[in-house]
C-alpha positions in Angstrom: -24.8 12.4 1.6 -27.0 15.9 2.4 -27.3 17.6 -0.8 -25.3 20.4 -1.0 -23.7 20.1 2.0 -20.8 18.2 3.0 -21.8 15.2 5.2 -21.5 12.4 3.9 -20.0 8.8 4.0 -18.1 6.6 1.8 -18.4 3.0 2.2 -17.9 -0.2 0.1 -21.1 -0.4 -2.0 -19.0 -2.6 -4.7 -18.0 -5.8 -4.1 -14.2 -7.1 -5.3 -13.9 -9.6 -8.2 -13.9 -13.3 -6.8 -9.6 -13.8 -8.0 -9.4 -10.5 -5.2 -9.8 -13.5 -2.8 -9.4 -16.8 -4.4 -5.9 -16.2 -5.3 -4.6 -15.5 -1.6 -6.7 -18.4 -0.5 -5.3 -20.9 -2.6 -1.7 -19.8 -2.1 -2.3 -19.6 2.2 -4.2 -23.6 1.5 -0.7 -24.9 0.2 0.9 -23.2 2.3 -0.3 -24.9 5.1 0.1 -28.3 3.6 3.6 -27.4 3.0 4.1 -26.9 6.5 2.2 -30.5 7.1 4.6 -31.8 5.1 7.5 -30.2 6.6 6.4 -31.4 10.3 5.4 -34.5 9.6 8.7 -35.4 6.7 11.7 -33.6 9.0 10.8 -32.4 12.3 12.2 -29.2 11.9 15.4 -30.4 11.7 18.4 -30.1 9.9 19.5 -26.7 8.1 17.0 -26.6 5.7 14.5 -23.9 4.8 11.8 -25.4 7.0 10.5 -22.0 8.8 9.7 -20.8 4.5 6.2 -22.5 4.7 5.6 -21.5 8.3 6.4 -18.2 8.0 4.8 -17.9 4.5 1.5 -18.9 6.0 1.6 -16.5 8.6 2.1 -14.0 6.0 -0.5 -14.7 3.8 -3.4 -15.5 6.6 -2.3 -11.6 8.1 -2.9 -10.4 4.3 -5.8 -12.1 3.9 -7.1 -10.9 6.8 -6.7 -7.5 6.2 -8.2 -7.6 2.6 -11.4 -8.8 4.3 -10.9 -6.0 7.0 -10.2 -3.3 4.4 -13.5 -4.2 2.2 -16.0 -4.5 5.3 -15.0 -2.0 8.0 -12.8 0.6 6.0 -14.9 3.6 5.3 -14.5 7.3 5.3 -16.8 9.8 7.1 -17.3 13.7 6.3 -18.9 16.3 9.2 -18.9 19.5 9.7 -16.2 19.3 11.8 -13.4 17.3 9.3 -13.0 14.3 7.9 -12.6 10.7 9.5 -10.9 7.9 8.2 -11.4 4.3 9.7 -9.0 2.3 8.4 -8.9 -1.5 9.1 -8.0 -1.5 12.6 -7.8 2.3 14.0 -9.8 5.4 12.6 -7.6 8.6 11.8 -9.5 12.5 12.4 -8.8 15.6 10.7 -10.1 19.5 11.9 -10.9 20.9 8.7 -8.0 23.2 9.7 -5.7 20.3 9.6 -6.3 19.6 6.2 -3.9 21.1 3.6 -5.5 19.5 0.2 -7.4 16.1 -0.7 -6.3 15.0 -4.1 -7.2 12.6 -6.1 -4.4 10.2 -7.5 -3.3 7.3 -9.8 -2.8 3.7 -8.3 0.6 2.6 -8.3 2.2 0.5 -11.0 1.1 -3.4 -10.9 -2.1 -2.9 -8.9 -3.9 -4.5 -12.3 -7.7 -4.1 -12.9 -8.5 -6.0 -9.5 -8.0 -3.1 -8.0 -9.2 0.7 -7.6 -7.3 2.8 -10.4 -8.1 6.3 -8.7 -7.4 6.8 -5.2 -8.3 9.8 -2.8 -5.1 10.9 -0.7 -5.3 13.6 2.1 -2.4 15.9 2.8 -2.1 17.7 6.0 0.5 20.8 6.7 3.3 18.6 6.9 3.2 17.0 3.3 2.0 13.4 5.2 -0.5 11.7 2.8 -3.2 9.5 4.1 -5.8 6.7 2.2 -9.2 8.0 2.6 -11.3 4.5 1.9 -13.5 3.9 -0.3 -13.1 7.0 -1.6 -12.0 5.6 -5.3 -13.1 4.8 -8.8 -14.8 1.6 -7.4 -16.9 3.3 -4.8 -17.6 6.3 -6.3 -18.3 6.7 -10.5 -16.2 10.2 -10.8 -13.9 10.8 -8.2 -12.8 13.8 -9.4 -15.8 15.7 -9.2 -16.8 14.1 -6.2 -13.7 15.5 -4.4 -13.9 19.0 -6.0 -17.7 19.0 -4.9 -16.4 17.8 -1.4 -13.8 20.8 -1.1 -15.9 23.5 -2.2 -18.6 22.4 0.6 -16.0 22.3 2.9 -14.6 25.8 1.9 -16.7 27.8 4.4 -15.8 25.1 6.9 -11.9 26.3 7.3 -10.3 29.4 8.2 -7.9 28.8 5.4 -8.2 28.7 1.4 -7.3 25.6 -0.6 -4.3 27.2 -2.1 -1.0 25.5 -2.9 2.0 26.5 -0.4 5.4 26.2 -1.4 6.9 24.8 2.0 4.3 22.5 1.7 4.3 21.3 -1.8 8.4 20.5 -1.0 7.6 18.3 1.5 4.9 16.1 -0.2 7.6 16.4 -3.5 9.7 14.8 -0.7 7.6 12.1 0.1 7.0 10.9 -4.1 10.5 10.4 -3.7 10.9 8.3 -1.0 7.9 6.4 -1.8 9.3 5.7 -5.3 12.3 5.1 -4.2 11.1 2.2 -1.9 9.0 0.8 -4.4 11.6 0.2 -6.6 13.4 -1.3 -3.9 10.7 -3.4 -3.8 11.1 -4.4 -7.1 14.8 -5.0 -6.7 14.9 -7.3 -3.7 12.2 -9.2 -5.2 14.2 -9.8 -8.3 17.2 -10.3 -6.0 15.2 -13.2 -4.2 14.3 -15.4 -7.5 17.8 -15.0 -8.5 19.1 -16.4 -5.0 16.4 -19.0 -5.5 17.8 -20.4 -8.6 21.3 -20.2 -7.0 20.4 -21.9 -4.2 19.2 -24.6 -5.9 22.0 -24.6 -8.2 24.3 -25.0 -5.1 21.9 -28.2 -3.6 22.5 -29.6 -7.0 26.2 -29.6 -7.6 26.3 -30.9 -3.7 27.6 -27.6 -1.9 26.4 -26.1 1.2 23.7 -24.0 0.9 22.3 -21.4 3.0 19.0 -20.3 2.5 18.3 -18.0 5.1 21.6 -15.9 4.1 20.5 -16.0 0.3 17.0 -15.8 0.4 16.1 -13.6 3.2 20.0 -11.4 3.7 20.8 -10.9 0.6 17.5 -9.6 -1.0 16.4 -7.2 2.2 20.0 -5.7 2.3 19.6 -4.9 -1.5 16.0 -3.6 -1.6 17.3 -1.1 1.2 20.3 -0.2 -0.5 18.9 0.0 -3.8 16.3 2.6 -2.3 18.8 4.3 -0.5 20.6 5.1 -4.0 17.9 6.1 -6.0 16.0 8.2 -3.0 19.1 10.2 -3.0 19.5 10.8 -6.7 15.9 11.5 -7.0 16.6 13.8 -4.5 18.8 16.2 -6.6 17.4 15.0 -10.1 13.4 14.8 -9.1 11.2 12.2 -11.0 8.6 14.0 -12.9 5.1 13.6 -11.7 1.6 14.1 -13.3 -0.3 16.7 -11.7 -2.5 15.1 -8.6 -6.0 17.1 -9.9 -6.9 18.0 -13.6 
């Protein structure tokens, strides 16, 4: 970073607690000796849940792979002419006249202390929020005043001011919503899938048919969705209140 002016680049200069990556590794390793297991014991037959280990792997191999793309190419990059955020696989620019605000805000809920508590969010005109990496309480020791230093540079830099527009503020309101609304969806499918779980195996046990697929992949999407649905809608007329984004 130029003192006193606003280039500048934010990159990882802390690395993540060892559990950031054991954890996923040792769940995608039994993973894949699950689906040993399940080649080698039924050949894919039957109606079983075969494809859960398969699929599971895939799943957890793609996340790992994106922690480890997130921590050594993410960064975010500040010019005279806007802001740049490379993301792991595409990078994302911003005119300085396309910003509307950069704010810095509270990790979701169940992110823990192996994570970034503080994260920086940019909002353009139409109430869209976007990461800016590494631009967090990990990377940088007072975010707040590290983005408050950053948008005073970068006053002279746009033709507009930095204050708060109604139409605006509506629309990102608009987003909280939804996003709350989904992850409590989330949450609800999730709990919908362990109790499936423990009636599927209830149904293997008294001797009935069971159908995984239907009770462990149906059942759980179709209530996450619905139970977002719901509670984006009476958010909608009832909104959740919201700290403020800066201090």
């Amino acid at each position: 970073m130029d003192e006193g002016g606003v280039e500048r680049v934010y990159r990882r200069r802390r690395k993540p607690p060892l559990v950031f990556f054991l954890l996923p590794g040792l769940l995608l390793v039994n993973a894949f000796i699950q689906t040993g297991r399940v080649s080698h014991d039924g050949d894919g037959g039957g109606s079983g849940f075969w494809w859960g280990p398969p699929a599971f792997a895939l799943l957890l191999a793609t996340a790992t792979a994106r922690i480890a793309l997130e921590q050594f190419r993410a960064h975010t990059r500040v010019t005279t002419a806007g802001i740049t955020a490379q993301g792991p696989l595409r990078a994302r620019t911003w005119a300085w006249s396309e910003v509307y605000d950069i704010r810095v805000e509270q990790a979701p809920r169940g992110s823990g202390r192996a994570a970034p508590q503080w994260l920086t969010y940019l909002y353009d005109f139409q109430g869209r929020r976007f990461l800016l990496w590494q631009l967090n309480d990990w990377q940088v020791d007072d975010p707040y005043t590290e983005v408050a230093e950053l948008c005073l540079a970068a006053a002279p830099l746009r033709s507009l001011t930095w204050e708060r527009r109604p139409d605006v503020e509506e629309r990102i309101q608009r987003g909280v919503t939804r996003r709350r609304a989904c992850m409590w969806g989330a949450y609800g499918g999730i709990g919908v899938f362990f109790l499936m779980f423990v009636f599927d195996i209830w149904l293997v046990a008294v001797g009935r048919p069971d159908h995984p697929f239907l009770l462990m992949v149906c059942v759980p999407l179709a209530s996450g969705v619905a139970l977002a649905a719901v509670l984006d809608r009476y958010w909608r007329i009832r909104p959740p209140r919201t700290p403020a984004p800066q201090p």
